[in-house]
N, C-alpha and C positions, 0 to 999 in steps of 0.2 A: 428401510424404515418400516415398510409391512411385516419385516420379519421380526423385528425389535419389538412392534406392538405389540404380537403373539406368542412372543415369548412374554413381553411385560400380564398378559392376558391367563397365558398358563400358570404363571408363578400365583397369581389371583385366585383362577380356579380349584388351583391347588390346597390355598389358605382354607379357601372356603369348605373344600372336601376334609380338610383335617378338623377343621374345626364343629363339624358334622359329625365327623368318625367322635370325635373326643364328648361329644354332646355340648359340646362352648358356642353352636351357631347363633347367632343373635344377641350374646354374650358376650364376646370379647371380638377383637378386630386382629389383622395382622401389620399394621399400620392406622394410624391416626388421620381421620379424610377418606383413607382409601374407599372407603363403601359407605362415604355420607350419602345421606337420601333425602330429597325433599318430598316425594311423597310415598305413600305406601305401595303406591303400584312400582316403584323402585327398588320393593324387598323380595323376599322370595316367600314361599306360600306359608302361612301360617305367621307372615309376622305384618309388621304393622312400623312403619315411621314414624319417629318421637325421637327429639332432638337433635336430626339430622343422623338419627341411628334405628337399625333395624332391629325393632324387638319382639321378643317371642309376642301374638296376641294372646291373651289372656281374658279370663272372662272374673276371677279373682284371684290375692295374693296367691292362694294356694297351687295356682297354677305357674308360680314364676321358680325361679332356683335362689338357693340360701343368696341372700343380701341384697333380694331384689324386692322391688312391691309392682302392683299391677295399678297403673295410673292410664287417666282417660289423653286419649289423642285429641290429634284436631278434626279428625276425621270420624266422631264418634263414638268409636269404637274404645279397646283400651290395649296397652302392652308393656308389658315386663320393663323396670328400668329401673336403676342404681340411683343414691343420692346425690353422689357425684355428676352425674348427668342432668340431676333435676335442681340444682341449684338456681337460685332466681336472685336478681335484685332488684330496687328502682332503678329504670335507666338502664338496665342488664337485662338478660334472659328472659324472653316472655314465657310466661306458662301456657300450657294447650287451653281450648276455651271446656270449662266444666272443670276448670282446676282455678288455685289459685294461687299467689306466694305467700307463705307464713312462714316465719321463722327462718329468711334462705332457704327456702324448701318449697317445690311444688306441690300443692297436695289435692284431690279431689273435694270439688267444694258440695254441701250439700245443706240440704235443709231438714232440721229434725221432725222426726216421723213419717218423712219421705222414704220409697225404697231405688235415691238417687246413687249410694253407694256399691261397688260389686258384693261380688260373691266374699265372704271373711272381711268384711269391712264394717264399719258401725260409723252412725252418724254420730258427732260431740262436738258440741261448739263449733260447726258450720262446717268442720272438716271431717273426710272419713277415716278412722281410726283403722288399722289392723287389728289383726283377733295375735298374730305372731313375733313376739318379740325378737325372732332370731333373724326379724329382714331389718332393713336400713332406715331413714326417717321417710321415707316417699311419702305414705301416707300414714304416717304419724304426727308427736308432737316432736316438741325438743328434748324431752326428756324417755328415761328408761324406763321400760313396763320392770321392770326385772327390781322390785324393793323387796326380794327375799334377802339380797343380800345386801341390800343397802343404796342410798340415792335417795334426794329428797322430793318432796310431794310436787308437780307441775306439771308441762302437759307429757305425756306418753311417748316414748321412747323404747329404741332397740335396750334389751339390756335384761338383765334375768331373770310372768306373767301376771297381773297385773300391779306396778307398785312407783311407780316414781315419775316426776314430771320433768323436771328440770335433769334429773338424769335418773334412779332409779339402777335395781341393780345392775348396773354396769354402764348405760355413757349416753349416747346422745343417739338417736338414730329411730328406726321404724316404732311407731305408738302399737298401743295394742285399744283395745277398747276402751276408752277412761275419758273422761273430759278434762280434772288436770290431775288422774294421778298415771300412774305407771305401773306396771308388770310385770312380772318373772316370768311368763308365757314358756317359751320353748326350753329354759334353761334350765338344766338339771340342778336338784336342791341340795343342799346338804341338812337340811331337817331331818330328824332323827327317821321320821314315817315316808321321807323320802328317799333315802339312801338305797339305790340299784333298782329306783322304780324306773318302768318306764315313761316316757313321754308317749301315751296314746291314748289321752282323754280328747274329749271336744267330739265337732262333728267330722272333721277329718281325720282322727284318732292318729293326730301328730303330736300333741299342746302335753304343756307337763300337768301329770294331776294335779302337783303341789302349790300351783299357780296361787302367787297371791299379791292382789291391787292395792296402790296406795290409795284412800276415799280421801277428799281434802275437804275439811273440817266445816262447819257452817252453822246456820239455825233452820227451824224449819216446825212446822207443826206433827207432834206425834198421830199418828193415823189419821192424817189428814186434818185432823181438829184444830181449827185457830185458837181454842182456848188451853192447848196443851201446845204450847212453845217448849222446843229442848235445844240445846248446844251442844254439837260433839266436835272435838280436836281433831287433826289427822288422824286414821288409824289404817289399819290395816286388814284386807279380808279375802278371805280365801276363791278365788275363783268359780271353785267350783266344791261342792259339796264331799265330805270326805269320803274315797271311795271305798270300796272293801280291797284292793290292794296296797292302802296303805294303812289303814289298820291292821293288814295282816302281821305289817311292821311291830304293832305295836301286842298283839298278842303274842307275837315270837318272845320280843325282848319283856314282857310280863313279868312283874313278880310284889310281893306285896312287903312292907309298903315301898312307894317308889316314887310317889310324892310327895316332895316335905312341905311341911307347916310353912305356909304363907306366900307359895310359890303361886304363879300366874297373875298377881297384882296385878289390876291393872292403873298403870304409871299415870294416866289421865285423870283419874277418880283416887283422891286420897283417901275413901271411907273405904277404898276397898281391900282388903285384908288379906285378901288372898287362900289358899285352900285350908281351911280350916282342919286340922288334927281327927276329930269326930269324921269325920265323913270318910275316914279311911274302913269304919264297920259297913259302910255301903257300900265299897265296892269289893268285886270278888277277892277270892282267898286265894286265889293261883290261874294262872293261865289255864289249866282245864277246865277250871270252874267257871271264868270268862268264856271259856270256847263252847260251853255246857249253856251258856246262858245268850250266847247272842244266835244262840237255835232257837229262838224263839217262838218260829211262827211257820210250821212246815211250808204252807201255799205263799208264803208273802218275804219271808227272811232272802236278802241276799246273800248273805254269808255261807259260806261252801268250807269244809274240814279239810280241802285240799284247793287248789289255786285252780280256778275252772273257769267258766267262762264270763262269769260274775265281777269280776277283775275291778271294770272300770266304770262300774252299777255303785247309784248310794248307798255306805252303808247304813244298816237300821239295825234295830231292834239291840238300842242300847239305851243306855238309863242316862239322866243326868249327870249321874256322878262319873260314870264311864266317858262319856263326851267330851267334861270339864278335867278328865285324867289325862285322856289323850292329847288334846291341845294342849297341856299345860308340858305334858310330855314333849309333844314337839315343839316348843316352844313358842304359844303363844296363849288361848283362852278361849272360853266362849264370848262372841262379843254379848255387848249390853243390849237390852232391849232397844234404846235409843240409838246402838251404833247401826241394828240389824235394819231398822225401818228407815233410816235416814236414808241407807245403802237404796231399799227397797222402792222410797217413793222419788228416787233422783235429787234428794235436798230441797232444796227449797223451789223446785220443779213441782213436786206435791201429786207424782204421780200417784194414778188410780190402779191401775200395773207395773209393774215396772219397765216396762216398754210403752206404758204412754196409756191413753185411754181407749183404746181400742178394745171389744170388749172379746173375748178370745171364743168360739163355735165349737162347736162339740166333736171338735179334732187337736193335732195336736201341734198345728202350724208356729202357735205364741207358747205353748206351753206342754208340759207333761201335767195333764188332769184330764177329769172324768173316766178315767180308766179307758182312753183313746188312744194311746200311744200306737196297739196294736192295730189300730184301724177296726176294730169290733165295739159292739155295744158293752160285752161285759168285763167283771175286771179277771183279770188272769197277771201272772209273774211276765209277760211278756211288756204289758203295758209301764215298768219301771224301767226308765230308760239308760243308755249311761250315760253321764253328766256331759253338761254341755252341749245335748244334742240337738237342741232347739235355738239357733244362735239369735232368730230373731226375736226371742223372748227374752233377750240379756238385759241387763239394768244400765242406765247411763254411763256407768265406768266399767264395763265390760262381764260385770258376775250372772251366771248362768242359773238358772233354777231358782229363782229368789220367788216365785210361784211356781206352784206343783212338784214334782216329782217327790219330794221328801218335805215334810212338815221339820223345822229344827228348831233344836234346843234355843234359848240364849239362857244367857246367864241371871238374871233378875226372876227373884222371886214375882208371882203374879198376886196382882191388888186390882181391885175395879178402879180405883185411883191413881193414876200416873204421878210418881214423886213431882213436886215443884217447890220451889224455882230447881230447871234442869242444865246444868252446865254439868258435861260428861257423868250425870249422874245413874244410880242402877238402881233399883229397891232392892236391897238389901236386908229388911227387915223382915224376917220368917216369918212364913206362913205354909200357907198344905200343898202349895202346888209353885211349880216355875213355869215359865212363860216358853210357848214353842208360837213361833208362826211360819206364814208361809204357805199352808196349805199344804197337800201332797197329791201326787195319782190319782187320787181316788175322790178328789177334793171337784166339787163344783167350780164354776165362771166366781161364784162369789167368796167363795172360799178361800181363794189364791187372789183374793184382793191386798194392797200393801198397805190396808188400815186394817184388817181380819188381824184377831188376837186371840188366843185362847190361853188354858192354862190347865196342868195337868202334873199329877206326881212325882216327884222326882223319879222313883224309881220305875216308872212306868218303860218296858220297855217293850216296842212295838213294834209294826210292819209297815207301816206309814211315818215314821218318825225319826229324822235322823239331824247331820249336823254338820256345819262348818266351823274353823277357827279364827279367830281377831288377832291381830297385834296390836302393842302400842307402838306409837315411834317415840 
C-alpha cells in the first residue's frame, strides 16, 4: 500500500514538473480534483487559491497568460483565472469577497474613482473592466471590446479594442475598459492604416494601436454647460490617438486624389455631406509633398522619414484636411464635436477630466501635460508620450489621452455658439477656423479640461495638434 502511494505521488510530481517545464503551472491540471486547494498555503510559491485551483498571483491582467484575467481571492490578494472557473450563479458558485456575480461571471467589484481595481483594470459601472481584449469575461462585461469588426454596443467583452457590449468584435468574454461599449484591444485590424501594424501601443506596449471602442449614445451638457444640451447615437472611437505608424500606412499608400466626393458621411447626422470635391486643393499633391509637409516642426514633429523610434508617438503636424483624409481613408472620420466631448466628460457623468475631477499636479501621473512627461520643468521632444501611456488618465470607456498629449482635430467648424437643438448634430456651416480640443503636452491643468474649446485654421499644421478617428454604426 506504501508503495502504490509513491508511485500514485510520483506520477503527481511528475505532472507537476512537466507542466513547469511547459510553462502550464497553475494553468492547466493533469486530472480534474487532483490538486484542488482550499487554501493558498496549499499552492506552491507564487500562486494563490481561487476556486479550489492554484493560480499564478498576479498583481494585474497583464501578468496572467492569453484567456486568463487577474481576479481578487479570498485571501486578499489576487490570481490568474479562466471564465470557465469563474462562473457564478444564485444558489451556485460564490465569488471571492471583493468580487461579485455579473452576467455568470465573477468580476472585481469596485467603486468609481476609487483605485480598488489592479493593475490594467478600470473601474465602469461597479466592475473592473480590462484594458485587453484578447483575455476571457473575468473581468469584463458580456460583451466584445473588439467592434472593429463588428458586435453591438453593451458592456465589454473579449473580442477585437474598444467596441461592443453585448458582443463586439468577436463574442462574449474579457471587457476591456468601457462602461457599455466594447473593444478591438489586442486584435489585429484590417483597417487600411492597420494592416501589418503591430500591437505595441498602451502602457505595456502589447494593445493594438488601431483599437477602437463602441461609445453607447446619450444626452449630456456640451462642456459641461446645462444650457447647451446635445444627443449623440452610438458611435464609435479610436482608443487611442493616431500614431505615426499608422499613418505611415497612409503616406506609403498616398496619391492624389484618393478621396471621393461625399465619402466619410457621417450616417448619424443627415446634414452631413461628406468630403466635399474642393477640399481636394488642400491637401497635398503627392506623397512627397505630404512627407515634405508633416516636417513641420524640427524640435516638436514626430514624424521620422524612416520608421524609428517615434513608432507608437501621436501623430502631429497635420492639417485638418489631412486628418479628415486619413480617417476617411481608413474608414471612418473625424468625430463631431459633440461625439468628442461626450467621449471626453463620461456622458452624462459631466466630467471635469476625463477621469473624474481630480485636478491632475504638475506631473504626469493623470495626464501628458505641462510639458512633464520627462519628469523636468521644460518642454523638450521627450515629454510627447506614446499613446496610452497614462492608463489612469483614461475616459470612462477606456480612450486614452482625451487630455494632453496631443490637442485634436474634430470635424465641426468652430462658432462661439454651439448648434441647437443638438441630436447628432455638427456645425457645418463655414467659417475660418475648426474646432480642436483636448489640450496637448504642453497644455496647463486647465487647458486639458473636457469643457476647454478652442478653434484654429484648417490648415494649420503643428507640433501640438493631432487626431483620432469616429465611426458610425
Amino acid at each position: 500500500m506504501r508503495g502504490a502511494r509513491w508511485v500514485v505521488l510520483g506520477i503527481l510530481a511528475f505532472g507537476v514538473a512537466c507542466n513547469s517545464i511547459l510553462g502550464l503551472e497553475g494553468e492547466y491540471r493533469l486530472t480534474a480534483g487532483a490538486f484542488e486547494c482550499r487554501l493558498s498555503s496549499d499552492c506552491s510559491s507564487g500562486q494563490k487559491c481561487i476556486f479550489k485551483t492554484c493560480g499564478v498571483e498576479c498583481a494585474g491582467d497583464q501578468d496572467c497568460a492569453l484567456g486568463l484575467r487577474c481576479l481578487k481571492t479570498a485571501g486578499g490578494s489576487a490570481a490568474c483565472v479562466s471564465s470557465t472557473q469563474a462562473t457564478c450563479s444564485e444558489g451556485g458558485q460564490e465569488c471571492p469577497p471583493g468580487t461579485a456575480c455579473s452576467a455568470g461571471t465573477c468580476r472585481n467589484r469596485c467603486i468609481p474613482g476609487t483605485l480598488e481595481c489592479l493593475a490594467s483594470q478600470f473601474c465602469v459601472d461597479s466592475f473592473c473592466r480590462g484594458i485587453d481584449p484578447t483575455r476571457d469575461a473575468v473581468s469584463g462585461g458580456s460583451g466584445g471590446m473588439g467592434m472593429m469588426s463588428g458586435g453591438a454596443p453593451g458592456t465589454p467583452g473579449v473580442g477585437g479594442m474598444p467596441s461592443g457590449g453585448a458582443p463586439a468584435t468577436g463574442a462574449s468574454g474579457g471587457a476591456v475598459s468601457g462602461g457599455s461599449g466594447g473593444s478591438s484591444g489586442g486584435m489585429k485590424s484590417s483597417l487600411p492604416g492597420c494592416v501589418g501594424l503591430a500591437n505595441n501601443c498602451g502602457v505595456s506596449a502589447n494593445l493594438n494601436c488601431c483599437a477602437t471602442t463602441t461609445v453607447p449614445g446619450g444626452t449630456f451638457n456640451r462642456s459641461n454647460d446645462a444650457a447647451s444640451p446635445a444627443t449623440v447615437s452610438d458611435f464609435k472611437l479610436d482608443n487611442y490617438e493616431v500614431t505615426v505608424g499608422r499613418f505611415r500606412s497612409f503616406v506609403a499608400a498616398y496619391t492624389q486624389p484618393m478621396i471621393a466626393t461625399g465619402a466619410g458621411k457621417n450616417a448619424n447626422n443627415p446634414s452631413d455631406l461628406g468630403w466635399e470635391e474642393a477640399w481636394n486643393t488642400s491637401l497635398p499633391a503627392n506623397a512627397a509633398v505630404l512627407n515634405a509637409e508633416v516636417n513641420c516642426d524640427s524640435a516638436r514633429q514626430t514624424w521620422t522619414d524612416l520608421e524609428a523610434s517615434n513608432e507608437t508617438r501621436p501623430m502631429n503636424c497635420v492639417s485638418w484636411y489631412v486628418a479628415q483624409a486619413f480617417c476617411i481613408w481608413d474608414g471612418g472620420r473625424l468625430p463631431t464635436e459633440a461625439e468628442w466631448n461626450y467621449t471626453a466628460v463620461g456622458g452624462s457623468e459631466q466630467r471635469v477630466y476625463p477621469w473624474g475631477a481630480t485636478v491632475p499636479e504638475a506631473n504626469a501621473a493623470l495626464a501628458v501635460h505641462d510639458c512633464r512627461y520627462d519628469g523636468m520643468a521644460n518642454c523638450s521632444p521627450l515629454d510627447v508620450a506614446p499613446v496610452g501611456s497614462v492608463i489612469a488618465g483614461n475616459g470612462k470607456w477606456g480612450h486614452s489621452d482625451l487630455a494632453g498629449s496631443m490637442a485634436e482635430w474634430n470635424q465641426d467648424w468652430h462658432s462661439n455658439v454651439y448648434p441647437s437643438p443638438c441630436s447628432d448634430c455638427a456645425q457645418l456651416t463655414t467659417s475660418t477656423m475648426r474646432v480642436y480640443r483636448g489640450g496637448s503636452y504642453a497644455s496647463s491643468s486647465v487647458g486639458i479640461k473636457s469643457a476647454s474649446r478652442l478653434g484654429i485654421a484648417q490648415t494649420t499644421r503643428s507640433g501640438t495638434l493631432g487626431f483620432r478617428c469616429a465611426r458610425s454604426l
